[in-house]
N, C-alpha and C positions, 0 to 999 in steps of 0.2 A: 479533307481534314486528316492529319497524322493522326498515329495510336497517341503520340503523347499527350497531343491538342485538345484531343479528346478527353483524355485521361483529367486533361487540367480543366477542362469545361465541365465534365464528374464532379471532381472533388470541391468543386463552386456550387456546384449544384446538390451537391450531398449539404455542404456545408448552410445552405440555405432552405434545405428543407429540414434540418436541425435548429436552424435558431424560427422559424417557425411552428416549433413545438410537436414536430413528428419523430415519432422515437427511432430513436440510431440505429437501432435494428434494421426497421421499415428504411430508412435514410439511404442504407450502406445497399442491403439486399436490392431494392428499389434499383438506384444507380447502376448497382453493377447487372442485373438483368438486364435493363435498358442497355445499355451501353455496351455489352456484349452484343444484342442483336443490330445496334446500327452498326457495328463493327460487320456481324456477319452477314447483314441484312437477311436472318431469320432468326426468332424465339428459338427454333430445332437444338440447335447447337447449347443455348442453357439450360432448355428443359430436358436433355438428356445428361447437363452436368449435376444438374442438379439432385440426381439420385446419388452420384457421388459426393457431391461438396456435403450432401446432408448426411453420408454416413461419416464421413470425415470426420465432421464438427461435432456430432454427438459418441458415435460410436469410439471413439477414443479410451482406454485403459488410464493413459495417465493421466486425463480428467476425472475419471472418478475420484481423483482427491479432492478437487474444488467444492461437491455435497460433504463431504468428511470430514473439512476443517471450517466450512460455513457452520456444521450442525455444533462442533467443540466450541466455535465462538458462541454458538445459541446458547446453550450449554451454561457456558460461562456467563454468559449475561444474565441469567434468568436465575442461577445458583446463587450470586449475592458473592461471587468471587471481588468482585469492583469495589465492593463495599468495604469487605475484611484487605482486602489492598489498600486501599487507602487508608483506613484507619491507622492499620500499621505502621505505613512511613509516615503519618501524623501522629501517633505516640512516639516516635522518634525523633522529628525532627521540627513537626511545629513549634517549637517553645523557641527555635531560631530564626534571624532576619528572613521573613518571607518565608520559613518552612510552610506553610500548608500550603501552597503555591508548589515548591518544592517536592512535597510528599502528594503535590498532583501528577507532575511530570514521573515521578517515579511509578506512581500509580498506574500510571496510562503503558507505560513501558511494560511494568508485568501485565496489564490485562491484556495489551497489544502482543504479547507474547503465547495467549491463549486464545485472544478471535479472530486476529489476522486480518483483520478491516477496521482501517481509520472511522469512517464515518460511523460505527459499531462504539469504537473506543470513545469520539467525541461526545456522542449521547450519552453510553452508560455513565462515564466519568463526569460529564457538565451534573448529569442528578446526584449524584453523588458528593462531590467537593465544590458544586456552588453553592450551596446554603451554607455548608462552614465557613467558607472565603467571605460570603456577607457577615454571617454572624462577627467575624473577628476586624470588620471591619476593612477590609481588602477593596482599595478601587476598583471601578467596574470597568478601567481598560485592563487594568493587571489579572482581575478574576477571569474574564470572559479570552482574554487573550493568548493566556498560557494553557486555555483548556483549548481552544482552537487548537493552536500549535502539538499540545499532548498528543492531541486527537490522530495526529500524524502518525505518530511512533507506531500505531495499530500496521500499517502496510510495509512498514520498514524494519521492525522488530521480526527475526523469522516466527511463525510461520507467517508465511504472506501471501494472499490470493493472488497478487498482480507478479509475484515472482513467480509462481508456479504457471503462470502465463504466459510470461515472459520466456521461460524456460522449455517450455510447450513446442512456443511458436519459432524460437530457436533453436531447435533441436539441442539444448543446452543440458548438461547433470543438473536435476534439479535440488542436490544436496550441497553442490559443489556452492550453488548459488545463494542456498540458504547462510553455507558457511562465511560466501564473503559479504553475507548485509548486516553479520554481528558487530566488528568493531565502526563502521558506519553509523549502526544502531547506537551505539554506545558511545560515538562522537558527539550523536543528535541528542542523546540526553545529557550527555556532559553542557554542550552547548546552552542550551534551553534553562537549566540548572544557572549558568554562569551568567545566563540573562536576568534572570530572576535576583538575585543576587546585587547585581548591576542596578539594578533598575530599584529595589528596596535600598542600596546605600545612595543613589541619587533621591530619592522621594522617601525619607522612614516614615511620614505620615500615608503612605500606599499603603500599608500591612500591618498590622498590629500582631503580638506574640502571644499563639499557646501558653499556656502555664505548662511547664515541664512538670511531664509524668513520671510518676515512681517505675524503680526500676521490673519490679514485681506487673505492671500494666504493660512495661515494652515489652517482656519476653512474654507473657500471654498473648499480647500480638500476634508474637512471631508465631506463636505454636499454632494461631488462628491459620495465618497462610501460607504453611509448609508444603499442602498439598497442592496450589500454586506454584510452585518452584519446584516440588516434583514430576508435577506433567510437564513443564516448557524441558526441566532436564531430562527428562525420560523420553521424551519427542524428538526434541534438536539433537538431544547427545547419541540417542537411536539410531538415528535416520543420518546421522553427517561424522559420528567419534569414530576410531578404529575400534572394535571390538573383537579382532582375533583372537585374545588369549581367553575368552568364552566363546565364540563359536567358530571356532578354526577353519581356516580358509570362505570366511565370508569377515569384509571389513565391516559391514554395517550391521549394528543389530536388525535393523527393520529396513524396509522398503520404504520413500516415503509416502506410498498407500499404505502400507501396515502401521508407519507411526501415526498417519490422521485418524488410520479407524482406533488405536489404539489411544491416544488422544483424545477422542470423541467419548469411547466409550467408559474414562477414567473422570471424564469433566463431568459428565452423565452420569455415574454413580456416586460422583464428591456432592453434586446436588441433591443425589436419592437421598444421600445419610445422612447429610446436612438438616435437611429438610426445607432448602432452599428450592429444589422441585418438585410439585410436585402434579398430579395427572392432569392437572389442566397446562402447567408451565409448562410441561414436558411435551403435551401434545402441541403448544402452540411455537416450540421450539422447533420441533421436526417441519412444521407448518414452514412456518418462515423459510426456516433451511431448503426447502423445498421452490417457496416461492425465488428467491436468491438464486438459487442453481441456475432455475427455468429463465430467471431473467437475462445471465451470464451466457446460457446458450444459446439465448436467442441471440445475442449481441456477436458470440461466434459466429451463430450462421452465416448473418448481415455481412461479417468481416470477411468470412469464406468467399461467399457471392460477387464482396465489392475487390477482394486480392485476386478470384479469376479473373475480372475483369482488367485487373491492371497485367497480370501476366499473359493478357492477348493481347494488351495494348505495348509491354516492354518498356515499360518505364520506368522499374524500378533499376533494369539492366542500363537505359538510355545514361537515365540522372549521373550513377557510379561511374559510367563512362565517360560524360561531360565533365564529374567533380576531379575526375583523376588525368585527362585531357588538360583542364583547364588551370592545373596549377595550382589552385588554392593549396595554403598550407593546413593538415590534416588537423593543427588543434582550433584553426578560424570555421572548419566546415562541424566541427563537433559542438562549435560554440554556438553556431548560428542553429544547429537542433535542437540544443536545450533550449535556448532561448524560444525555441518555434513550441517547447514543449510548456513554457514559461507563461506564454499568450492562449495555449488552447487551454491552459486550466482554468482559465476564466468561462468557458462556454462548456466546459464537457467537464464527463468521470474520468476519473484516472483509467478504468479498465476499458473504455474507448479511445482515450488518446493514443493508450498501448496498441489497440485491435489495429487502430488504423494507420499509425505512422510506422511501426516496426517494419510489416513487407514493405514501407518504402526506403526507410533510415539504415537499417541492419545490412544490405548488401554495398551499399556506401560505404558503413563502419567499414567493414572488412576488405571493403578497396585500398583502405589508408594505411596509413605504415605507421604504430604508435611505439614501436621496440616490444612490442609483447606476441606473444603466439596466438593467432586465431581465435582458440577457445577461451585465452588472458582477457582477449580486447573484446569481448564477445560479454562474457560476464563483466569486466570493468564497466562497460558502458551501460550494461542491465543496471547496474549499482545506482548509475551517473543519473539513470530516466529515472529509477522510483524516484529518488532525491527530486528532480527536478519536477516532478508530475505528483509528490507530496507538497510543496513548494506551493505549485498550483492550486489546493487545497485551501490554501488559508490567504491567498493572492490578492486584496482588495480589485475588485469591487465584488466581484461574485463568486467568491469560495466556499466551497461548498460547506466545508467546518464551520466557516463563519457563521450561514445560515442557520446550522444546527445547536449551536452555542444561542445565537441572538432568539430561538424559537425556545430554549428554555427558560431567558432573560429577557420577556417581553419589553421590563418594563425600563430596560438598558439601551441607548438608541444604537443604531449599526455603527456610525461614524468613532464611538466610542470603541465599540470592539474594531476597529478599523486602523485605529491609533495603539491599540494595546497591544497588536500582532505585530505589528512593524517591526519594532526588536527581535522577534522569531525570524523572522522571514528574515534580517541580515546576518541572524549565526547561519541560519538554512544557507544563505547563499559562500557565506565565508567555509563552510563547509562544501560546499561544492567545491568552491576554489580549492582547498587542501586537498580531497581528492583526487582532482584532475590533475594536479603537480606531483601528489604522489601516488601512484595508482597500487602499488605493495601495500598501502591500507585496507585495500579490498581485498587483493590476491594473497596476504601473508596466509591466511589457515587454510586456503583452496590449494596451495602449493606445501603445503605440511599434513596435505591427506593421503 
């Protein structure tokens, strides 16, 4: 049997001890053990990798960001930021067609701006803006469906865990990356916005309207979530703005380790004074934070374990070789990995489908010829998988938002919330489409640093 035979007898065999309910960690780690020693025909050879693959995976610098901005999203959660966000852009904009719906996705956007995990954003914000969505009378495809979808913005808004992964495992600037997921970010809520919209002037019986508040309640709003918009600008604008003419000869204010801890530790005292944390929230914050970390590393490991084994079998080199041998044209072999990234989000998290298909997908990208430089096509296509591995998220049948939405709305059946995303999930993809035709969407502020 070839290394690659093998490799593909793995990834069958990983993939089937995963939909059997053994966690991806064990799945990936598992496979690639094995699969290394029938290669070698001895254990020797991994368990002497393995002192290395395990420093690799943990001992890394630029991973200490991922506890840093998991603890600011605790943070956030626990501080009642979710809360004063929405209220906000619903004294603003409920009193219009499908505003609270509206002043969800806007919601979800700032608080996806401070926890950097979807499925983080789709909880906090489902308890949050689904009781008002009933109160005022909001269908339960259109309530349940644009808080799915919101629930997106959390990984795609910077900061993002999965970018800084992505960024990791590519040896990519992970500033550079942050910068081009902003007007993406802010196509996805334009989008999502223009559904809502859509979807309330086809059905005006879906939504009924806020009474418009005094102007004396919108700016006390605002003054509520000022310190919201100070941390995501004092973070992103930190960690990616030119800053020379304050600290001369360095463009960044911060690192972005410096901006998560500083991040963290501004989200962390908004909830001290607030009094939105406090010593039990606080401890069960770092708690989590902690659990998160430890689950993400494990999942490194598994990935470390299962990418040495594909780089003893050469098939990430093989694949590249065949797709650039065999002629396909380079925007049919990009389409056919979204789409492969389209079908795993039905069975998996976003941060495994990244672990496991990057060491295969990434040295392919870079075989192809797209008119942009290495590092262009490198980050464009980082841009192209969140998109398409958000996407995944709320993908009927088994998305994982969906799930989280339908577990605060028992009494909402799936097939409803199922019907309500749909409309999401065709701007998600019409926005891909504009992406991949114009890829200077992603690259215009990475090429203006």
């Amino acid at each position: 049997m070839s290394g690659v035979e093998l490799a593909i007898l793995g990834f069958g065999t990983m993939l089937g001890m995963i939909a059997i309910r053994i966690p991806i960690a064990a799945a990936m780690a598992i496979t690639g053990f094995v699969g290394v020693w029938i290669l070698r025909g001895s254990p020797d050879p991994m368990m002497n990798l393995l002192k290395s693959v395990t420093w690799d995976a943990f001992a890394s610098y630029s991973l200490s960001i991922v506890p840093l901005f998991l603890l600011m999203g605790q943070f956030a959660s626990k501080s009642g930021m979710s809360e004063r966000l929405f209220r906000a852009t619903a004294d603003w904009l409920g009193h219009r067609p499908g505003g609270i719906a509206i002043a969800a996705v806007g919601a979800c956007a700032g608080f996806g701006a401070v926890s950097g995990s979807s499925l983080a954003t789709a909880s906090t914000m489902g308890q949050v803006a689904l009781p008002e969505m009933k109160r005022y009378g909001y269908s339960d495809p259109l309530a349940t469906g644009v808080l799915a979808a919101g629930g997106t913005l959390g990984i795609l808004i910077p900061p993002s865990i999965i970018l800084v992964i992505y960024a990791i495992l590519t040896e990519q600037n992970i500033e550079k990356m942050f910068a081009a997921a902003i007007l993406p970010g802010l196509l996805a809520v334009a989008g999502y916005i223009l559904v809502v919209m859509i979807y309330v002037a086809l059905r005006p019986d879906a939504a009924q309207r806020m009474p418009r508040q005094p102007w004396a309640v919108r700016r006390s709003s605002l003054v509520r979530v000022w310190p919201v918009v100070a941390v995501f600008v004092l973070v992103i604008g930190g960690i990616a703005a030119d800053w020379n003419w304050l600290k001369p000869g360095r463009q960044a204010l911060f690192t972005p380790i410096e901006g998560a801890a500083v991040g963290a530790v501004l989200t962390g005292l908004y909830g001290l004074l607030t009094g939105g944390l406090d010593r039990r929230s606080f401890t069960t914050s770092i708690l989590e934070a902690a659990q998160a970390t430890g689950m993400i590393y494990l999942i490194l490991f598994g990935a470390q374990v299962f990418n040495t084994f594909l780089a003893f079998t050469r098939t990430p080199q093989a694949l590249a070789d065949w797709v650039v041998t065999a002629g396909f044209s380079p925007m049919v072999v990009l389409l056919l990995m979204l789409a492969t990234y389209l079908i795993f989000g039905c069975v998996m998290d976003s941060l495994s489908m990244i672990l496991l298909t990057i060491p295969i997908f990434f040295p392919i990208v870079q075989s192809l010829e797209f008119g942009l430089t290495p590092d262009e096509t490198a980050i464009w296509f980082g841009i192209l998988v969140l998109i398409v591995v958000e996407v995944g998220l709320i993908t009927p049948p088994v998305g994982m938002n969906l799930f989280i939405i339908n577990a605060l709305a028992r009494e909402i059946p799936i097939r409803r919330t199922y019907a309500g995303v749909m409309p999401f999930v065709v701007s998600d993809l019409i926005r891909v489409a504009v992406l991949i035709a114009s890829p200077w969407l992603s690259l215009v502020l990475v090429r203006a640093m």
